[in-house]
N, C-alpha and C positions, 0 to 999 in steps of 0.2 A: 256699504260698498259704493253709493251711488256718491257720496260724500267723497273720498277717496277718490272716485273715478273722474270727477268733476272737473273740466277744463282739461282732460286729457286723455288720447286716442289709445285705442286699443289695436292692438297690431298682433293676431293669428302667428302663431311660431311658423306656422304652414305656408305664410304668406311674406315672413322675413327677409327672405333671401329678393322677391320680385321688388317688396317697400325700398332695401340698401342699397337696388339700383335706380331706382326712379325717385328717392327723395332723400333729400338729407335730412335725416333723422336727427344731427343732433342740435336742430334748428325748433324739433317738436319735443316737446314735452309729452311720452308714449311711455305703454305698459305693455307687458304682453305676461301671459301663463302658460305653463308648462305642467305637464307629467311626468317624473323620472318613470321611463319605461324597461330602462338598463343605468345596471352599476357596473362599474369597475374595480375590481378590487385595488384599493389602493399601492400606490407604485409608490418607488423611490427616485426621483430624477438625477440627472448626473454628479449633482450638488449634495446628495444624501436626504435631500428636502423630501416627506412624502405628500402626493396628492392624489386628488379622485380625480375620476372624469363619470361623469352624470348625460345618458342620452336624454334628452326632451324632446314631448311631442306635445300636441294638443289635440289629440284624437280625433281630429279632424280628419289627417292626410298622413295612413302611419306609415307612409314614405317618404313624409320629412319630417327628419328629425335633426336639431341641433345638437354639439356634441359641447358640454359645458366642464371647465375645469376649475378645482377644485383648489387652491393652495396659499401655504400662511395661515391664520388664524381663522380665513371661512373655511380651511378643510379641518381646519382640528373641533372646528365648533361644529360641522353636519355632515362628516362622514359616515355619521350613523344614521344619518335619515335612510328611512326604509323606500324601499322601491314603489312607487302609486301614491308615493305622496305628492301634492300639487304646493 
């Protein structure tokens, strides 16, 4: 991990929203992690396409959570991820 994380900031899900107003992000090379805390059962959008929507938190602050969506070939490859996986 330390190898991986090397030359690059870790950025709190909890703290995402305060970092995309005070810095441009995509000037950093950043990571951040997540919990699916909530799933969605897969929908079909207007297009007949179906995808997920995945809550994430980082158990930090579980009053914020991002809301991640799922579709094309990442929803067909990890709609089955189970819920508390990181």
């Amino acid at each position: 991990m330390v190898r991986k994380m090397a030359n690059r900031k870790l950025i709190r899900l909890s703290q995402l929203k305060s970092k995309l107003a005070a810095e441009n992000l995509e000037e950093i090379d950043w990571v951040t992690f997540g919990v699916i805390v909530k799933k969605v059962t897969p929908q079909s959008a207007n297009n007949g396409r179906t995808f997920s929507i995945w809550r994430l938190n980082d158990l930090r602050d579980l009053s914020q959570c991002v809301s991640l969506f799922l579709f094309g070939d990442v929803h067909k490859e990890h709609w089955k991820t189970d819920q508390g996986t990181v």
